[in-house]
N, C-alpha and C positions, 0 to 999 in steps of 0.2 A: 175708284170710279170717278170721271168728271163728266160735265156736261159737256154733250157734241153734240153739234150738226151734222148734215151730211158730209161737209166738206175736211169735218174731224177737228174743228177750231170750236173753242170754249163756245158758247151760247152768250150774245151779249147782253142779255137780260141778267146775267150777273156778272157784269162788270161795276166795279163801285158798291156790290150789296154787300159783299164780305167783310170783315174786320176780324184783324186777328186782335185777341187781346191778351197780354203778358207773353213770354216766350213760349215757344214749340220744338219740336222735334225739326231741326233743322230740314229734312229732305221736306216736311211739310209745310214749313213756311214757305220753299223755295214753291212748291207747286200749291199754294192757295194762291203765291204772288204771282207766277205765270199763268195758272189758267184761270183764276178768278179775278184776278186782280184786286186782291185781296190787300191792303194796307194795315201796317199796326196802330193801333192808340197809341202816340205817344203821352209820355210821362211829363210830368210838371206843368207848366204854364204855358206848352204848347196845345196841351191838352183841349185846354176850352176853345183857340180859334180852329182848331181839326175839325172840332165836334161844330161849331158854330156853321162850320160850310159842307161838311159831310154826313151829319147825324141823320136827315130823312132817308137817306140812301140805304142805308141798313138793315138788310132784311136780318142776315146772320151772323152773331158773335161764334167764332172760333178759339174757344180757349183752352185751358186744362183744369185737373182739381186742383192746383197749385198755384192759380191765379184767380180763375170765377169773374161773375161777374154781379157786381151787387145793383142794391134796388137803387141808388141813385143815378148806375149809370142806364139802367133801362127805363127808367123815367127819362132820360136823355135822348135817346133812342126810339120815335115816336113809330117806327116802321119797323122794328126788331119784333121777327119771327119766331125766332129759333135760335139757342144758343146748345153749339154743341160742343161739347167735352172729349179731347185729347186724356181718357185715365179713366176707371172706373169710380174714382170718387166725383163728387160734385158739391161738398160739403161748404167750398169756397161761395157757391153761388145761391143767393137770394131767392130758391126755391119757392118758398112762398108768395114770393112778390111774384114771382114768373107766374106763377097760376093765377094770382088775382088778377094779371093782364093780359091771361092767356097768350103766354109765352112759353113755346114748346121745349124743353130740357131734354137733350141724350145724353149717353156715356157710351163706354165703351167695357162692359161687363164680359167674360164667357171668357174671352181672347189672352186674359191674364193671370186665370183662375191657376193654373197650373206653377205658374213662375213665383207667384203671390206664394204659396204652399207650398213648394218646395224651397221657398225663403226663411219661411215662418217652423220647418222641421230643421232644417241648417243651422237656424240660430237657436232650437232648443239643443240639439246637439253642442253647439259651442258653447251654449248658455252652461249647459249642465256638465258637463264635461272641462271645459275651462280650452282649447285646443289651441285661439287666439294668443291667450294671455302664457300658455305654456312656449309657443311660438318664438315671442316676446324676452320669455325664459332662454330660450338655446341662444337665439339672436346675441342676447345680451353679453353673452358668455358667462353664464352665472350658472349653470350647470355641473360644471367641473366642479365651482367654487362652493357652492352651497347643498349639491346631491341632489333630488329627487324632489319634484313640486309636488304639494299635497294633492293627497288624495281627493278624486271628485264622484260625482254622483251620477250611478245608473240612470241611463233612458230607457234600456229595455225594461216595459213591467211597470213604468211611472203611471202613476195617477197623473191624467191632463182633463184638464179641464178649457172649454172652448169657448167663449163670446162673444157669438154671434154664428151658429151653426146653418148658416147663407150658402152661396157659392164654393166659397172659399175656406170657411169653415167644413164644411162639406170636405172638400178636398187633404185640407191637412188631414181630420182624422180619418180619413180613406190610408193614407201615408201612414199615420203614428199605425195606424192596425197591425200594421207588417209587424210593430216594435213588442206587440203583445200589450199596448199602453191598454188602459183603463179609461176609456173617454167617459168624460160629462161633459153637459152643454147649458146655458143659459141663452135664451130667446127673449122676446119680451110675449112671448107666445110657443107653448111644444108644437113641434115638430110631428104632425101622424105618423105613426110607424117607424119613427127613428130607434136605432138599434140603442143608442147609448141614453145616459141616466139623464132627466132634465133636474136640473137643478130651479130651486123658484126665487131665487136673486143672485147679484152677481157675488155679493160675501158670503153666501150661501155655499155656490160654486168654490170660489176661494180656501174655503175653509176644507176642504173636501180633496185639493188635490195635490199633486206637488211642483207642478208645473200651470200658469195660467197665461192662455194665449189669447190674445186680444185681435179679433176679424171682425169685430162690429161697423157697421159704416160710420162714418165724421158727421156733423153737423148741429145745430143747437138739440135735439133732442137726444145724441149722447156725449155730449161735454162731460166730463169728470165722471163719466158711468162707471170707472175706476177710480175711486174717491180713495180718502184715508182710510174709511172702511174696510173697504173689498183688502188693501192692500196689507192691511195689519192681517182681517183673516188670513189672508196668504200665510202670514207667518214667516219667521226667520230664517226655518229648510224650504223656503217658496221662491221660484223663480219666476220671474213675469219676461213674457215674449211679445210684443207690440208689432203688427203687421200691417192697422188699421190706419187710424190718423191720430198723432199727437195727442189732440184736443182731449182725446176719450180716455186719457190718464190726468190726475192730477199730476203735472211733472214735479211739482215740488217738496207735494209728500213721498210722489220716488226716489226723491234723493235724499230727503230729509230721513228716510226708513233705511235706505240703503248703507248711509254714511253712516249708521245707528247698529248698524247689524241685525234690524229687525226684516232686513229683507234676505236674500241668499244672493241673489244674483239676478239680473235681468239681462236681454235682449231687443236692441231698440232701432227698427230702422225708420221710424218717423217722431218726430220733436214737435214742443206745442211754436216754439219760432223758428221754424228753418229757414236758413239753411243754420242759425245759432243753435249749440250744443251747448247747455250749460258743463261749467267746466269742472263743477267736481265731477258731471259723470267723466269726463275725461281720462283725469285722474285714476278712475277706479279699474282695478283689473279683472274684477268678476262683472264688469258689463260690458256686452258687446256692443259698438254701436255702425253702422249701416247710413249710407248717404241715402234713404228714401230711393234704394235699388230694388227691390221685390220686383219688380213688372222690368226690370232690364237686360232684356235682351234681345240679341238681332232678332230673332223670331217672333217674338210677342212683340216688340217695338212698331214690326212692319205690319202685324196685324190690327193694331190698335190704331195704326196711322190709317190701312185701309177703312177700317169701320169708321173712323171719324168722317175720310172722306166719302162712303160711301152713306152718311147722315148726311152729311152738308148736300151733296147731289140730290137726294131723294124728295129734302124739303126745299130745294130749289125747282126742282121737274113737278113732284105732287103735292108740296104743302105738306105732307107729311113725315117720321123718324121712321127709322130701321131699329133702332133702340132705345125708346123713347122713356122716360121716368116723369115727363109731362107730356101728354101731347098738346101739340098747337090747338089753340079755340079757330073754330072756320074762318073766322074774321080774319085772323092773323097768315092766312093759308094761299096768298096774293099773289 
């Protein structure tokens, strides 16, 4: 959805108020820049005279979770509304600071729920199974040569355990059900009425199952919620599945367990630097790793692209989100 008139041309009350910040979904850049006229921040030392001649103009940052935007650049931004998110994360962005200046935050939640979960059951399948790395096996031509790649580990009937039973935790163990898994969950709160076991920590969880899938959201209050803790309880037949953000694993005790054999195997389609993969995981043949695809595809792609535009539109026309995780303070509502 954009803004029109009757004549079906952008509204030029947002021309110059958009800014795109870090990369997008290419069909979205092309249309913030034709009918908003929307400009990117550039990088480095361009940066400051951009902002020096454009910065009041700014009602709304256009970004992703993959870029965000932090508290010194909305301190820059004396007329920044609304910043709205291209991804259902927003872990990148200064949340906090957005609310202390009543600056309104959306995402784009619901629309990915389904691709996210069918990511996160795919890679427990390859995780526990091995399917990649037997792959790998035929490829190589080392089948003739060597026989038969070890034996791997049932999903039907597996103890899973879940980490953040949200959206999308929701929906994986809708999925594993079919498997006859055994779900538990950890929240930082139960769940009324949920059918599966809650567990009261995440090593708690851990210790309990044979598979841990990681759907918690990103951000400073779960950094390392998957510490060395959580990840020893896993224990050595424990496979860990990561769907969320990087941050919410120590990555270093995952490799340091893995390389150790005190893990089994993991599943990883987000890293604490990406787009950097540390390179032992590389190395390793019982971890699958995933270019932060979960939410890729033509179908969820375009629907994430509408709901973003259809945020940007909304608090251009009302001052208000469609999916808001902040709303805008009135003031900010221009």
């Amino acid at each position: 959805m954009t803004p029109e008139v009757d004549g079906g041309q952008a509204d030029s009350s947002t021309t110059n108020s958009v800014l795109r910040v870090g990369p997008l979904k290419p069909s979205l850049e092309e249309t913030l820049t034709a009918t908003y006229g929307a400009e990117r921040l550039p990088d480095g030392a361009a940066r400051a005279s951009f902002l020096s001649e454009h910065a009041r103009d700014v009602r709304v940052v256009v970004t992703s979770g993959r870029t965000g935007v932090d508290a010194e650049l909305m301190d820059q931004l004396p007329g920044l509304g609304a910043i709205v998110h291209f991804g259902v994360g927003y872990d990148t962005t200064d949340v906090d600071r957005a609310t202390e200046l009543g600056i309104g935050v959306s995402n784009t939640p619901d629309v990915l729920t389904d691709c996210v979960a069918d990511t996160a059951v795919g890679l427990v399948l390859d995780t526990m199974r091995g399917f990649t790395a037997a792959d790998r096996f035929v490829r190589a031509g080392r089948w003739p040569v060597e026989g038969n790649v070890p034996l791997t580990r049932k999903v039907s009937g597996a103890a899973v355990g879940i980490l953040g039973l949200g959206r999308i935790g929701s929906a994986i163990a809708h999925r594993l059900n079919a498997f006859g898994c055994r779900i538990a969950y950890h929240n930082r709160r139960e769940v009324a009425g949920s059918p599966y076991r809650y567990a009261e920590s995440p090593a708690e969880l851990a210790a309990t199952v044979d598979v841990l899938i990681v759907a918690a959201a990103g951000g400073s209050a779960t950094r390392h919620l998957v510490d060395r803790d959580v990840l020893e309880s896993l224990g050595p037949n424990g496979f860990l599945v990561n769907v969320a953000r990087g941050s919410v694993v120590d990555e270093d005790a995952l490799v340091e367990l893995l390389a150790a054999g005190r893990l089994a195997g993991a599943g990883l389609d987000v890293f604490a630097g990406e787009p950097q993969v540390p390179a032992e995981l590389i190395e390793m043949d019982n971890v699958v790793l995933l270019p932060h695809l979960a939410s890729g595809t033509v179908e969820t792609r375009a629907a994430m692209e509408a709901l973003t535009l259809e945020n940007l539109d909304t608090f251009l026309r009302t001052g208000d989100l469609v999916t808001p995780v902040v709303s805008p303070a009135p003031a900010r509502r221009r």
